[in-house]
N, C-alpha and C positions, 0 to 999 in steps of 0.2 A: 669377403662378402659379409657384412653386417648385419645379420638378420635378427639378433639378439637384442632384445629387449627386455622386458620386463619378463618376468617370466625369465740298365739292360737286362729285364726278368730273367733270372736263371731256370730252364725248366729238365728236370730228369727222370727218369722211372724211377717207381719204390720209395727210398727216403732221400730226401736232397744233401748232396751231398757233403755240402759245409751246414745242411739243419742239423744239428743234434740233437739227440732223444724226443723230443713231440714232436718236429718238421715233419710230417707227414706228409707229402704232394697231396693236393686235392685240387684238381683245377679249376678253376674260374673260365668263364666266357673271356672272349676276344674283344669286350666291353670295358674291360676294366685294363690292357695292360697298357696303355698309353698314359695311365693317373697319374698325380703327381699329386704333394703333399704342399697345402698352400700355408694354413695361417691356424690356429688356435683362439679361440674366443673365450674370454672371461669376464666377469661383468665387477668392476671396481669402485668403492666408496668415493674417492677425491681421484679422478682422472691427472688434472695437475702433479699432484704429490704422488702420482705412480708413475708419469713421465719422467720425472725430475730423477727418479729413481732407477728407470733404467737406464738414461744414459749417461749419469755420472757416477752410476753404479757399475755399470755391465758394457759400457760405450755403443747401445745403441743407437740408432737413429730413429727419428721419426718421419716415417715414410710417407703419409699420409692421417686426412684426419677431417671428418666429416662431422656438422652438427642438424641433427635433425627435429626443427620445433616441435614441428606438428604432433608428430611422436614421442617426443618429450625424450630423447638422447643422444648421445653423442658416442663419432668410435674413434681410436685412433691406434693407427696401425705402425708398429717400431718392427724394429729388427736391423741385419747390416746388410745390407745392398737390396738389390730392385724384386719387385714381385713381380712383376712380368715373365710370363709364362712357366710359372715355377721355381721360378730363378733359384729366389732366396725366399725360407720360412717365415712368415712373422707371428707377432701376436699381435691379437686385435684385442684391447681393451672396449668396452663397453661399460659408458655411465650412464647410469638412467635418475634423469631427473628428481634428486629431493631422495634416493636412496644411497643411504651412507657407508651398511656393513650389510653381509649376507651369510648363509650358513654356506662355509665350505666342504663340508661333507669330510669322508679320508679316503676315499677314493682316486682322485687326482693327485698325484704324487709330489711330481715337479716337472717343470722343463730343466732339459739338460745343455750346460753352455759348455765348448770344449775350450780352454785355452791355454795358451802356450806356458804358464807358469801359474799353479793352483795358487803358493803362498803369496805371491804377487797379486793377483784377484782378491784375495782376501784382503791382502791390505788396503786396496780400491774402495774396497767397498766399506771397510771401516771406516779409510779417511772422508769419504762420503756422506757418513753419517747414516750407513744402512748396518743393517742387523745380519749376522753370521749365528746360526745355531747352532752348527754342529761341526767342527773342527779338528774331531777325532782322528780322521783318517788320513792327514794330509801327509806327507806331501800329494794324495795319492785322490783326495776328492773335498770336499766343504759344501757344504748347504749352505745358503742365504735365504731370509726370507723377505718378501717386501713388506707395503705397507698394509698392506688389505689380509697377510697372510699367508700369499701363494708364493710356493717354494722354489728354490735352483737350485741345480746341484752342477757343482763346477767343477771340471773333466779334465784332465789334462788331455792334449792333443789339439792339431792346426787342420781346421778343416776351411774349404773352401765357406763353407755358413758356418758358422760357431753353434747355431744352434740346432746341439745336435740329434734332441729326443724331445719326446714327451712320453711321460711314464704315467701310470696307472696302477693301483690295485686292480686283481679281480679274483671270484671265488673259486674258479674251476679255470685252470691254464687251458685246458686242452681244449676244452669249448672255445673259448677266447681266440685261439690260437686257428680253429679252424674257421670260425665267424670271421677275421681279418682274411684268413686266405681263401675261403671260397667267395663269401659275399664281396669283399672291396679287392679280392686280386692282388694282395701281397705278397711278396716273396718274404718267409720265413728264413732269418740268416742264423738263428741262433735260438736252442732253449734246453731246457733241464726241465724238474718238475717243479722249480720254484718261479724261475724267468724265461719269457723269450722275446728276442728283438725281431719286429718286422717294418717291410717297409716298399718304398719302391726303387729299381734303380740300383746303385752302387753304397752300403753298408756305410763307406767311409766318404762320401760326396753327398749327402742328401741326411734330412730329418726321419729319424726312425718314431715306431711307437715302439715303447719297451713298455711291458707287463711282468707283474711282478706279481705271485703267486700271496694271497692273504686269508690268514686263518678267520676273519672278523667278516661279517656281512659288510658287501659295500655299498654307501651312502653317497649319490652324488651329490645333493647339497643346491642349492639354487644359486653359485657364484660361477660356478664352471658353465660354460655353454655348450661348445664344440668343436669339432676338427672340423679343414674345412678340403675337399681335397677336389681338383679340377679333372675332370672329364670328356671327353669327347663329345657324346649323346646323352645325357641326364637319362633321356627316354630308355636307351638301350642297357642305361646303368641299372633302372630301377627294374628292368626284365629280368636283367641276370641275378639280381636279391633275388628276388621271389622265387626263379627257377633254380637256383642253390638252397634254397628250404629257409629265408628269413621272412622277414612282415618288414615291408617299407612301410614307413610311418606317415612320409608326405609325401604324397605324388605330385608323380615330375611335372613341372611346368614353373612359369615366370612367377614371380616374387612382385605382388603389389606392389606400387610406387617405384620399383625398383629395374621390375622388366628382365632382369639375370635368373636364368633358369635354373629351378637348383630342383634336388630327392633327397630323401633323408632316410637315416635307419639309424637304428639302436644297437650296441653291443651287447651279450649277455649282461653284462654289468649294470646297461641301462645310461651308458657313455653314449653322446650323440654326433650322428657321422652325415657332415651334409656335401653331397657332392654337386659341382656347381660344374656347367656349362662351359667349357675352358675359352671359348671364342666370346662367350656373354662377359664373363669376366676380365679378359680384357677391355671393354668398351668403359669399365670400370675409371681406365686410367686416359681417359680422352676429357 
């Protein structure tokens, strides 16, 4: 869902029990446990030269890819295999007209890619002519970063999507930790007081958000946009924010020019979480 522009739940009593240390159970509405984790938005200088970049960088595809005059941008949507109904994660670039560089904030971390051989990746992506910063840790991880700046971090392990995270700073875990599980309905699989991973679904089959604890105020920056995550009822989503103690930012209803019903909210961090209509979004790929 391009809206950027310019500008199987496990549930238990007490603590869950593969959550460690902050997993607290706090339950969410019967609104949220059908979600599913769609796409990532980011808004990029040369759309071209970031194409180029992920798929002879990172092998992946380009799924789709829409230009919109009127509004003066264009998105296009990569990843490996199909978005239909969750399928598979993607990221959605976003160019906007005649804007070339943005402030990235250090907020947004990186997306994580899992694959089958880290120094193998790496070498990909040199031969490629892409940028590797941090090389420290291998055989065991490696950063890449593109062209605009936003980062990867490459994983070993084979998962049905490769792409297996999106990470964050933020200042307060615990906050964080209960904002994802009560407002949007996440199962918390994992945390300590510096990280935790949540998500929907099966840990090791689907895109997680990992959070990662930071001593620095965080700065989103105006390059990052949003998650994008599909829903049943937008309407019913945005009840259960409100009745879990957040502030939905945009109420629910269809997206001008667009007709695809989407809600939004903010995380402590000030990270933006827009949940879309899962049957609207569909109509997307007709």
């Amino acid at each position: 869902v391009g809206f950027v522009t310019t500008g199987l739940r496990l549930r238990t009593s007490g603590r869950e029990k593969f959550g460690k240390g902050l997993c607290t159970v706090r339950m969410s509405s019967d609104a949220m446990k059908d979600n599913k984790m769609l796409h990532v938005v980011y808004r990029v200088g040369n759309i071209e030269a970031t194409k180029k970049y992920y798929t002879k960088c990172f092998g992946m595809k380009v799924l789709r890819e829409r230009d919109v005059p009127d509004d003066k941008y264009t998105n296009c949507f990569l990843g490996y295999g199909s978005e239909r109904r969750g399928e598979h994660f993607s990221i959605e670039l976003t160019y906007n007209y005649g804007v070339e560089k943005y402030d990235l904030g250090n907020g947004f971390k990186y997306v994580g890619i899992s694959v089958p051989d880290v120094e193998a990746a790496v070498n990909k992506v040199a031969e490629n002519d892409g940028k590797i910063i941090d090389d420290s840790e291998l055989p065991a991880s490696a950063v890449a970063e593109d062209t605009d700046g936003y980062r990867f971090q490459l994983v070993p392990g084979e998962q049905r999507d490769p792409v297996s995270k999106v990470s964050y700073n933020c200042t307060n875990i615990e906050n964080s930790i209960k904002f994802y599980q009560t407002a949007l309905g996440m199962t918390c699989f994992e945390s300590s007081g510096s990280l935790a991973k949540l998500g929907y679904g099966s840990e090791k089959d689907s895109t997680i958000v990992e959070l990662v604890h930071s001593d620095e105020a965080t700065e989103v920056g105006d390059g990052y946009g949003q998650i994008a995550i599909s829903t049943p009822d937008v309407y019913a989503a945005a009840d259960s924010i409100t009745k879990s103690g957040f502030e939905v930012t945009r109420a629910p209803g269809p997206v001008p020019g667009i007709g695809t019903k989407v809600t939004a909210v903010r995380d402590p961090d000030g990270f933006k979480i827009v949940l879309v209509d899962a049957e609207d979004f569909e109509l997307e790929f007709d």
